[in-house]
C-alpha positions, 0 to 999 in steps of 0.5 A: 358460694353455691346457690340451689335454685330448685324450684325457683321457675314455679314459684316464680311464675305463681309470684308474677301470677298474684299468689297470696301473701303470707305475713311473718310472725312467732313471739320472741323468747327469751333465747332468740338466735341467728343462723347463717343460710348463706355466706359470701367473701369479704367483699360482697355486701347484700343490703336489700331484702324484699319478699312475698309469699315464699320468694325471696329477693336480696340485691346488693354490691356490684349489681347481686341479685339473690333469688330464692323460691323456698323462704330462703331455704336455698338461694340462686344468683342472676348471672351474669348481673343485669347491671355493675352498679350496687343496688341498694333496694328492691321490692317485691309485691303481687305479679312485681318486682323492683330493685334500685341503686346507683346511678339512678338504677332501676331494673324490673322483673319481666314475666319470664323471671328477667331483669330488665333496665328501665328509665328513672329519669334521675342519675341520683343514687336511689336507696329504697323502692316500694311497689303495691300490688297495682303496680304502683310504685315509688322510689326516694335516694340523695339530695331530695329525689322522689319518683313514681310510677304506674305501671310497675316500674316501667315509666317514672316522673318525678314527684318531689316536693318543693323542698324550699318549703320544708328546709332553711336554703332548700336543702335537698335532704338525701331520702333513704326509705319509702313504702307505697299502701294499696291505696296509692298513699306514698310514706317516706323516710329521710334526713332531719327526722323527715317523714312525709307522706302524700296522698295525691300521687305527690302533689301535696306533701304533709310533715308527719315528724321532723327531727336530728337524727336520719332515718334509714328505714320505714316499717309501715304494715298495713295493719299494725303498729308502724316502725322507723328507725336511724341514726344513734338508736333512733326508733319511732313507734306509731300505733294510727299508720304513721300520722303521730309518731312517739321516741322508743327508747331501746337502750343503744346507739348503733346506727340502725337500718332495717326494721320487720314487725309482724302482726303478732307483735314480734319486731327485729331491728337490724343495725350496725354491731346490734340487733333489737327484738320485741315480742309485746309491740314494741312495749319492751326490747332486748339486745341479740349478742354474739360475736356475729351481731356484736362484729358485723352489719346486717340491714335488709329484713323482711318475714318469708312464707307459711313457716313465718321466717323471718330473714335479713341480709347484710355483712360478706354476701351473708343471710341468716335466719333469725329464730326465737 
């Protein structure tokens, strides 16, 4: 695999500075397509993909990490790997950046472009993080595990609810998504259809929706229609910022993971063997085909720099493009 980093250092350094954030869009069309930007072996897998204004971080098998300084025009990897253990999320915002994964991994992008390990106080596996651009982030994995932190992932408690208030026996349900707003209010996502949200850094939680299938993944703009999506085609559509939430029916039953909606009304919804994409909202859906959606996975998804690219991240070390 060959990566080109051209340009990475300066980008970097305007990303840890505060530089503006730029949201994806473009209508879809009749004829939307894929390109592959960047393929791997058959046993890499990237299932996280985070970006601000035009840089790019994808994480994945065997601690990867992927950069890119040009909306993923080109890509260069960390060697050697702050870490052996998958990462199966990451979060960039304005002057942060966050991935987590197994093992109750947390690493943290120092101001020199680093990654360095910090302490989660958890051993459980974290699937999702999300950080603001106060530094205030959150993270969610298995069996019930929920923390924050205030200084940009350096430090970390635990802010769990009492999960015997929400599940027969207190079942502890595995949480795969989560989004932290500009204001401190923490959204996520889980199993059992579970969206709960707090807005007093975690002493109270409130039940938005419950539910059979798990959700795998939360789209929460903070202007927008909002987005959650799972298990056997599960899609929820909410137009108040996730406080009522309607079924989408979209016509599949893949097991869907990543969600991207811009503020045009364009949404793609990445999944096993099928890719879903909107152009009015969410109001109708359309199925990309191919041998290169029908075949494989992709997950992470997220829209990159001026251009409004949107990416994902997925199957063999792979990134594509996804284009009307």
């Amino acid at each position: 695999m060959r990566h080109n980093g051209s340009g990475w250092a300066g980008a970097l350094a305007r990303v840890m500075a505060g530089a503006g954030l730029l949201l994806a869009g473009g209508a879809a069309s009749a004829a939307p397509s894929v390109t592959p930007l960047l393929t791997g072996t058959a046993h890499q897998a990237l299932f996280a993909l985070s970006t601000h204004a035009d840089v790019a971080i994808a994480v994945g098998a065997a601690g990867e990490i992927l950069e890119s300084a040009d909306s993923g025009k080109s890509w260069k990897a960390v060697t050697p790997a702050p870490t052996p253990l998958s990462l199966l999320g990451v979060s960039v915002q304005q002057g942060h950046a966050i991935a987590v994964g197994q093992e109750g991994t947390v690493l943290v992008m120092n101001g020199d472009g680093k990654w360095a390990k910090a302490v989660s106080g958890t051993d459980n596996r974290l699937f999702g993080v999300s950080v603001n651009s106060g530094g205030q982030a959150a993270a969610v994995g298995a069996f019930g595990t929920v923390i924050k932190s205030d200084d940009g992932g350096q430090t970390w408690a635990s802010i769990a609810p009492d999960w015997s208030a929400y599940n027969k026996d207190g079942e502890q349900p595995h949480l795969y998504d989560v989004n932290m707003d500009e204001k401190g209010v923490v959204t996520l996502v889980g199993e059992f259809g579970l969206i709960l949200r707090s807005a007093d850094g975690g002493k109270s939680w409130q039940t938005l929706h419950k539910g059979d299938a798990s959700l795998f993944a939360l789209e929460l703009p903070a202007e927008g229609t909002a987005y959650a999506a799972g298990q056997n085609g599960a899609l929820l559509r909410s137009t108040d910022r996730g406080a009522t939430w309607s079924d989408v029916d979209t016509g599949t039953k893949a097991i869907l993971l990543g969600i991207h909606a811009s503020t045009d009304g364009k949404v793609v919804v990445t999944g096993m063997h099928d890719m879903l994409l909107s152009g009015d909202d969410g109001k109708s859906w359309q199925h990309l085909g191919g041998e290169e959606i029908n075949t494989n996975w992709y997950q992470g998804i997220a829209g990159a720099g001026a251009a409004q690219t949107v990416l994902a991240v997925g199957h063999s070390g792979q990134i594509i493009r996804v284009a009307d």
